[in-house]
C-alpha positions as CSV (number, residue, x, y, z in Angstrom):
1,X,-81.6,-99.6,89.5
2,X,-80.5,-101.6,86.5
3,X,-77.4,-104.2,86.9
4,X,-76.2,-103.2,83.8
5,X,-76.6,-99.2,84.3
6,X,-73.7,-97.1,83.5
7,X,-71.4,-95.5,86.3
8,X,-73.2,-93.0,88.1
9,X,-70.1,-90.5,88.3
10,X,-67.7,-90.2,85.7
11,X,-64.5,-89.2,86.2
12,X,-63.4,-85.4,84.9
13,X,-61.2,-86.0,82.2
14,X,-63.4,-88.6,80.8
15,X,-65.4,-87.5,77.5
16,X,-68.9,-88.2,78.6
17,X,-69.8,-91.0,75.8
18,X,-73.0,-90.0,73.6
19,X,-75.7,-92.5,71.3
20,X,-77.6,-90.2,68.5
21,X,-81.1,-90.9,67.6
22,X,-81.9,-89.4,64.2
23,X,-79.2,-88.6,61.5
24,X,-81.9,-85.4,60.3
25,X,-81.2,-81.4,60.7
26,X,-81.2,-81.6,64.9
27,X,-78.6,-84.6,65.3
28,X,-76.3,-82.5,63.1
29,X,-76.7,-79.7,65.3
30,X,-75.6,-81.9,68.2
31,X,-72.2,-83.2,66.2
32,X,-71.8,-79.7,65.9
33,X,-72.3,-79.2,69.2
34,X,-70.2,-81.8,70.5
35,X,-67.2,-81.3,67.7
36,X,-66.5,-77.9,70.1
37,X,-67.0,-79.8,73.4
38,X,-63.9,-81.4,74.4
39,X,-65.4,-83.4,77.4
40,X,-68.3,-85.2,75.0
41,X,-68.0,-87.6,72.2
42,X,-70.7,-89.6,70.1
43,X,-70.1,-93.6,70.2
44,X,-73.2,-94.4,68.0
45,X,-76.2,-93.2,65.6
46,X,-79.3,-95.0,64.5
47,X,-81.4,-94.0,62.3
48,X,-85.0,-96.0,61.5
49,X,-83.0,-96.1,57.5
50,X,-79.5,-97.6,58.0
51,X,-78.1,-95.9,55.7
52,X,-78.6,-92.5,56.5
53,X,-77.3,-93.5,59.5
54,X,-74.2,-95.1,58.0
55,X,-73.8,-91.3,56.1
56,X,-74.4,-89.5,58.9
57,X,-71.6,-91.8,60.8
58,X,-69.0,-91.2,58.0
59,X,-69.5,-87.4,58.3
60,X,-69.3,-86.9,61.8
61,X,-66.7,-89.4,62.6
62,X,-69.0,-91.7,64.5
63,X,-67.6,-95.3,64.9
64,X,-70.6,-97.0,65.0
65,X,-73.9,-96.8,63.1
66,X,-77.6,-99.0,63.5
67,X,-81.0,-98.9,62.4
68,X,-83.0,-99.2,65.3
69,X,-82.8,-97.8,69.1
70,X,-82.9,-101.9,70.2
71,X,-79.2,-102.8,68.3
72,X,-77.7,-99.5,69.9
73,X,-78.8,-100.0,73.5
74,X,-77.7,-103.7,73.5
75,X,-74.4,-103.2,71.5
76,X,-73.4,-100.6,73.9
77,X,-74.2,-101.5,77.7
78,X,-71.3,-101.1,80.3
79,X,-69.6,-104.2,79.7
80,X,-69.5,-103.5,76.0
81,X,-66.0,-102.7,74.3
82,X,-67.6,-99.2,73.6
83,X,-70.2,-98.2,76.2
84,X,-72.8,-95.1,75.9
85,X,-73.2,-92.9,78.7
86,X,-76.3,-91.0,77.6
87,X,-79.0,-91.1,74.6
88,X,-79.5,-88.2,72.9
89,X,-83.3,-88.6,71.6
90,X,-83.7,-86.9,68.6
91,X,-86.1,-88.5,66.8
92,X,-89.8,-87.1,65.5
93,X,-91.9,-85.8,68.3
94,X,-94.1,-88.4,68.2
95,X,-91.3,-91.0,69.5
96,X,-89.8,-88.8,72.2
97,X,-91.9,-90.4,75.1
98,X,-91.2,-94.6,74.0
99,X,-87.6,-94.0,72.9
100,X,-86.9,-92.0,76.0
101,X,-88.5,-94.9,78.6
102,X,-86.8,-97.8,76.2
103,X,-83.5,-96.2,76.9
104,X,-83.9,-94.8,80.6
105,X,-85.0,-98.7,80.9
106,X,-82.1,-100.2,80.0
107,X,-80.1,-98.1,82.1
108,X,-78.9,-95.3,80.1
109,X,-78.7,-91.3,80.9
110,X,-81.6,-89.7,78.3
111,X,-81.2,-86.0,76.7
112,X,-85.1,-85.7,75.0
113,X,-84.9,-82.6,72.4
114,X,-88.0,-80.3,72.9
115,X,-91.1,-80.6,72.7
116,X,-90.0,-83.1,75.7
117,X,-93.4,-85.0,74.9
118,X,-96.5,-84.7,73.8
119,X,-99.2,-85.4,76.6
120,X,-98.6,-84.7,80.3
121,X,-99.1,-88.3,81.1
122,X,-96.4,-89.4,78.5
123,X,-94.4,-87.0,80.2
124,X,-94.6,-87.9,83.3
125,X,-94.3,-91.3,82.6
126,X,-90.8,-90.5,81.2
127,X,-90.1,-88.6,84.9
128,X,-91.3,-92.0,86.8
129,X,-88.9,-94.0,84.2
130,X,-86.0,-91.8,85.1
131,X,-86.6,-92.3,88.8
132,X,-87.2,-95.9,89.1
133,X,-84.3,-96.2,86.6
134,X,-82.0,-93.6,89.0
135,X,-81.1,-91.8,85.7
136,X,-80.0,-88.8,84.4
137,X,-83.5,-86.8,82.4
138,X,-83.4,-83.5,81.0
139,X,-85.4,-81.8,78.1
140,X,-83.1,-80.3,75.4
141,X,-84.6,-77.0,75.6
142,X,-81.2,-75.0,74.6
143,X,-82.6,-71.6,75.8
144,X,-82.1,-72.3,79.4
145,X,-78.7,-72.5,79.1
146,X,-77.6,-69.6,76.9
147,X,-76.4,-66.1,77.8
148,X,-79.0,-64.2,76.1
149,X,-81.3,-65.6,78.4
150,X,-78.9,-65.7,81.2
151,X,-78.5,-61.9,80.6
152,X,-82.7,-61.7,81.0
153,X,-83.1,-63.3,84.1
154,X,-80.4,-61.1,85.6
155,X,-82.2,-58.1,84.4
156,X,-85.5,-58.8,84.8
157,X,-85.7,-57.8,88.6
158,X,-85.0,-54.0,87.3
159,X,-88.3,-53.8,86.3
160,X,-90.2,-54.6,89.4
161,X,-93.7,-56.0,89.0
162,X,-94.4,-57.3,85.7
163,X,-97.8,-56.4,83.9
164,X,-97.5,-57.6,80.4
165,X,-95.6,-59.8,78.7
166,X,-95.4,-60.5,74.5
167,X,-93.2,-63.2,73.5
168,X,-92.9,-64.4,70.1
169,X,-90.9,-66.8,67.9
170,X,-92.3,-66.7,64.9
171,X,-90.7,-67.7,60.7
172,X,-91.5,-68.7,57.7
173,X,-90.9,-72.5,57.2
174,X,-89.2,-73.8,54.3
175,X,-91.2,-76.6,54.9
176,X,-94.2,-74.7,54.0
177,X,-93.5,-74.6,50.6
178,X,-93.2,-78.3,50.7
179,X,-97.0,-78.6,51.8
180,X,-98.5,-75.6,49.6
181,X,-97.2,-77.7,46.6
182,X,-99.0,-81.1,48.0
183,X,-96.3,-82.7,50.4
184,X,-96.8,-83.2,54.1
185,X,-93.1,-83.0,55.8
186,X,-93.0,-84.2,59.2
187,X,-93.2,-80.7,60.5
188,X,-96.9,-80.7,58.9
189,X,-98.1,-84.1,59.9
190,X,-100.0,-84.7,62.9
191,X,-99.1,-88.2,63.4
192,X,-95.3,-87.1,63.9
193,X,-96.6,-84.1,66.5
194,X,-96.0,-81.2,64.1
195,X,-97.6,-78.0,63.7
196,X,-96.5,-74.5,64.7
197,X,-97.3,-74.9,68.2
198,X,-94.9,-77.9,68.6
199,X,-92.0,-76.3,66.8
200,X,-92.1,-72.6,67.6
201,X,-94.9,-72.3,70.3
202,X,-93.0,-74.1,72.6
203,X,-90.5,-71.6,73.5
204,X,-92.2,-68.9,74.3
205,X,-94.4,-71.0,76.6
206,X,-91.3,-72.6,77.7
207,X,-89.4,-69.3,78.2
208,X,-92.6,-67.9,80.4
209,X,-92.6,-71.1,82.7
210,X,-88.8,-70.8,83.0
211,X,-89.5,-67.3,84.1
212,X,-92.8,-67.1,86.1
213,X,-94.0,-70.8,86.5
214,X,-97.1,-73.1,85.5
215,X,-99.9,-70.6,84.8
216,X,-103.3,-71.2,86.2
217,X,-105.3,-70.7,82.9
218,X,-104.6,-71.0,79.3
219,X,-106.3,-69.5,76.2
220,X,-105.5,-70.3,72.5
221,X,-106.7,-69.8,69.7
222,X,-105.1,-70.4,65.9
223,X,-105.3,-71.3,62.3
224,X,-105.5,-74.5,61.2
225,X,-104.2,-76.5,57.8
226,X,-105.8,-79.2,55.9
227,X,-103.5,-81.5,57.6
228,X,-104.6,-80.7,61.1
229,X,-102.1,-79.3,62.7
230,X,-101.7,-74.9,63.2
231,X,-99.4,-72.9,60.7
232,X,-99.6,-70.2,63.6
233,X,-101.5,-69.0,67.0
234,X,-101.7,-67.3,70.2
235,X,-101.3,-68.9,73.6
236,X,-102.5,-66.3,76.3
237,X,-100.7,-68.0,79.9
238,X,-102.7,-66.0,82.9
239,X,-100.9,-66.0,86.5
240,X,-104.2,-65.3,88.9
241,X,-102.3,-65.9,92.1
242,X,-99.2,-65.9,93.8
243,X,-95.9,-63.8,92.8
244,X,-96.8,-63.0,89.7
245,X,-100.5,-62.6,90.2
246,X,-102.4,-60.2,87.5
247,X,-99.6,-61.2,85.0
248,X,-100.1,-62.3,81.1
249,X,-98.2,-63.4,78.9
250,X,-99.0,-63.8,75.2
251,X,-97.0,-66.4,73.3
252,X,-97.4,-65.7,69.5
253,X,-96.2,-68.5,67.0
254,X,-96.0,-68.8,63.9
255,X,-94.9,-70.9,60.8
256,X,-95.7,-68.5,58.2
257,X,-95.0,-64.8,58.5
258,X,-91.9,-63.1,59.9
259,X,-91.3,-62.8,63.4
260,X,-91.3,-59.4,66.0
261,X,-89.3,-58.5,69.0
262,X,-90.7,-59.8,72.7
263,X,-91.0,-57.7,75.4
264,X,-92.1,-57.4,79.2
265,X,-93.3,-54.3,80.7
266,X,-93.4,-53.3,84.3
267,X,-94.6,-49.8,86.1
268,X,-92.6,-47.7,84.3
269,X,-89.9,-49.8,81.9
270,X,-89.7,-52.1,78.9
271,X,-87.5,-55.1,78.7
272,X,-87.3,-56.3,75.1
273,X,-85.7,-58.7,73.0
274,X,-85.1,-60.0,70.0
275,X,-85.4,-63.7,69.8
276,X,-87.1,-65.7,72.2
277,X,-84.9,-68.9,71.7
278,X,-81.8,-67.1,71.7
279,X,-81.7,-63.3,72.7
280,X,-78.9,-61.5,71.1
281,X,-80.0,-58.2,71.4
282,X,-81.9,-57.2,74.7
283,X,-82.3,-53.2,75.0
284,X,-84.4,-51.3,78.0
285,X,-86.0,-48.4,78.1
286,X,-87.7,-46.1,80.5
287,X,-86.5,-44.0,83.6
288,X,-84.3,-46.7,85.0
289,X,-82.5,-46.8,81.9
290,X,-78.3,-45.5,82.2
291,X,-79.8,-43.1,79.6
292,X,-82.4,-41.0,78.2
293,X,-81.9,-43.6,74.6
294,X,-82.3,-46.7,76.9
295,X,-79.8,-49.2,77.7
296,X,-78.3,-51.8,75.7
297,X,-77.8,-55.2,77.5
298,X,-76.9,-57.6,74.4
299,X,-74.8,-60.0,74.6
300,X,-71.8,-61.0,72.5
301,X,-71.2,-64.6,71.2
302,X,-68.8,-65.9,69.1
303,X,-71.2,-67.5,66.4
304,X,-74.4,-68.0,65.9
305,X,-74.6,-71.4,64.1
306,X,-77.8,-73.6,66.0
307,X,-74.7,-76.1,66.4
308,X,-72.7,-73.3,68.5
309,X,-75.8,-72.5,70.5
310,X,-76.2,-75.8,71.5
311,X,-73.1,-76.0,73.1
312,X,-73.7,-74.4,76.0
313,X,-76.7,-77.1,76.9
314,X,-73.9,-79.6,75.6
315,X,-71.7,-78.2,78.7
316,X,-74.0,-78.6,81.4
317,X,-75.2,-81.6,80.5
318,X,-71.7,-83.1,80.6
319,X,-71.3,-81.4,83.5
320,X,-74.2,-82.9,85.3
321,X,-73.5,-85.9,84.3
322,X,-70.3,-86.2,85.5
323,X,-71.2,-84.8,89.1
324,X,-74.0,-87.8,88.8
325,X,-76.8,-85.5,88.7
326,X,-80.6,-87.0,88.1
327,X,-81.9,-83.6,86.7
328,X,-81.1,-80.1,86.2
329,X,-81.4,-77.3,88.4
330,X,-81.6,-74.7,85.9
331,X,-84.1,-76.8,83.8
332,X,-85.6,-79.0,86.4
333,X,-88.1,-81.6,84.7
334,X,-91.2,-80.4,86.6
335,X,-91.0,-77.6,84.4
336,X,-90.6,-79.8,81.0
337,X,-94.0,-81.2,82.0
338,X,-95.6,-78.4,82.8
339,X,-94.7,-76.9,79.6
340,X,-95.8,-79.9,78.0
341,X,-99.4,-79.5,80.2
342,X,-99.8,-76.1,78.5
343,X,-98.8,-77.3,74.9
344,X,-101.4,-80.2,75.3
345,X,-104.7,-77.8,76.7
346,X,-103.6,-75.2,73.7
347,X,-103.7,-77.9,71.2
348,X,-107.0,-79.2,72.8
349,X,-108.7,-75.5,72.6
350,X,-107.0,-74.6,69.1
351,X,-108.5,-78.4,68.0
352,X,-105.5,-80.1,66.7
353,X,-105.8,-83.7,67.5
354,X,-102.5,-86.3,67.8
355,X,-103.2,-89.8,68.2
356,X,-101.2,-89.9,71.6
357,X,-104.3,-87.4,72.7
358,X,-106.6,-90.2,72.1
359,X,-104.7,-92.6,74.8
360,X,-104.4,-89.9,76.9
């Protein structure tokens, strides 16, 4: 264990103490976030331009702003006037895996935002960092945490043995427009991990090996851009044995069309939703069903900002943190690299390359 690793259990009316990397769309969500959670505060940003970091600081109220992961981690050990508890990696998909081991290194707690890497053996590199380290390590995969999908594991059971499964998360990108008119933002550019399947594919996969586990095979086909990355595809995840033996699940994704509702179908119901990421409105139909219409199991929430929605991941991580927790139960890190297994082999199949794929 480090000498100079934060305290392993904080005490409950103690804000758990956050450092921000990235001062882009997903560190705002977190502010957000933690502006509505009274047990977390942000000490520090940093940003690879300082001065984005410096706005992004003056915004949100942050005391403390730096242009590179190194000033942050060393400005705000234990025995610093204002210590960090836990980074919350947010920067492009490409850094998850080095920014995560640099701070887990030096002794911190690490939150990684999904994808949680982007090879299996970066990903379990980060696990093995976090337990030689004796430190906190959880993907930010909000979905595991929220009540729409709270609402679907408590449901699911009512259907009995599952047959077929269609999960989608699919948009348009603004960003799209961006690249038809001759720009590559980072969600386009394969040397920052971007592509469809990296943004959107990743929770339905996610949300099936939450559910059901690691499949044994995986199928995928797509479309591909110039660039080399996918604007949108089809991950098929096949469970030949065990539990949920016989079961498929098709993951659609896609940057550039409109998404549809997900559903999973048993003997003689149907289980559907509308958003894979964050179901709002979960109906089921069939005999089971309080009536003849179906039944409708949405949940209520208060807002539906991506800020708000974060909160509730916001909470447990706190939460964990405090009780000095190395992972989470609910989103235990064998499944992040699992999930990151399947992302990897669908990529392979679909042939979008990264460079991290050639050192893997």
């Amino acid at each position: 264990m480090s000498s100079t690793a934060p305290t392993t259990r904080r005490t409950d009316d103690a804000p758990v103490r956050f450092g921000v990397i990235g001062a882009g769309f997903i560190a705002r969500w977190f502010a957000e976030a933690v502006a509505r959670e009274p047990g977390a505060q942000i000490v520090a940003v940093t940003s690879a331009h300082r001065e984005r970091a410096a706005a992004f600081a003056t915004e949100h109220g942050i005391a403390h702003a730096y242009a590179s992961l190194e000033e942050m981690l060393a400005a705000h050990g234990p025995g610093s006037p204002d210590p960090i508890d836990v980074i919350h990696v947010g920067s492009p998909n490409s850094l998850h895996a080095q920014h995560a081991i640099a701070a887990l290194e030096a002794g911190f707690h690490v939150v990684v935002e999904k994808p949680f890497a982007l090879t299996r053996s970066q990903a379990e590199a980060m696990v093995k960092a976090a337990r030689a380290a004796d430190r906190f390590l959880m993907e930010g995969w909000l979905s595991a945490f929220e009540p729409g999908v709270a609402r679907l594991r408590e449901q699911l059971p009512r259907l009995g043995r599952l047959h077929r499964v269609v999960l989608s998360k699919e948009q348009f990108s603004s960003r799209m427009e961006v690249y038809r008119s001759g720009g590559l933002p980072p969600a386009f550019d394969p040397a920052l991990g971007g592509g469809s399947l990296m943004d959107l594919g990743i929770y339905p996969v996610s949300l099936a090996i939450h559910l059901f586990g690691e499949p044994e095979r995986v199928t995928a086909t797509g479309t591909l851009l110039e660039c080399g990355v996918d604007a949108r595809g089809t991950v098929v995840l096949s469970y030949d044995c065990g539990e949920h033996a016989g079961l498929e699940v098709v993951c659609l994704h896609s940057k550039t069309s409109p998404g549809m509702e997900s559903s999973f179908a048993g003997d003689h119901d149907v289980l559907s939703i509308d958003d894979c990421q964050w179901p709002r409105r979960i109906g089921l139909r069939g005999p089971t069903a309080a009536t003849g219409t179906g039944e409708d199991l949405s949940v209520e929430r208060g807002a539906e900002a991506p800020g708000h929605q974060l909160a509730y991941e916001l909470a447990e991580v706190c939460r964990l943190v405090r009780a000095g927790a190395r992972q989470s139960d609910l989103h235990p890190l064998s499944r992040s690299v699992a999930a990151v297994g399947v992302l990897q082999e669908a990529r392979r199949q679909v042939g979008v390359r990264f460079p991290a794929d050639e050192q893997d």
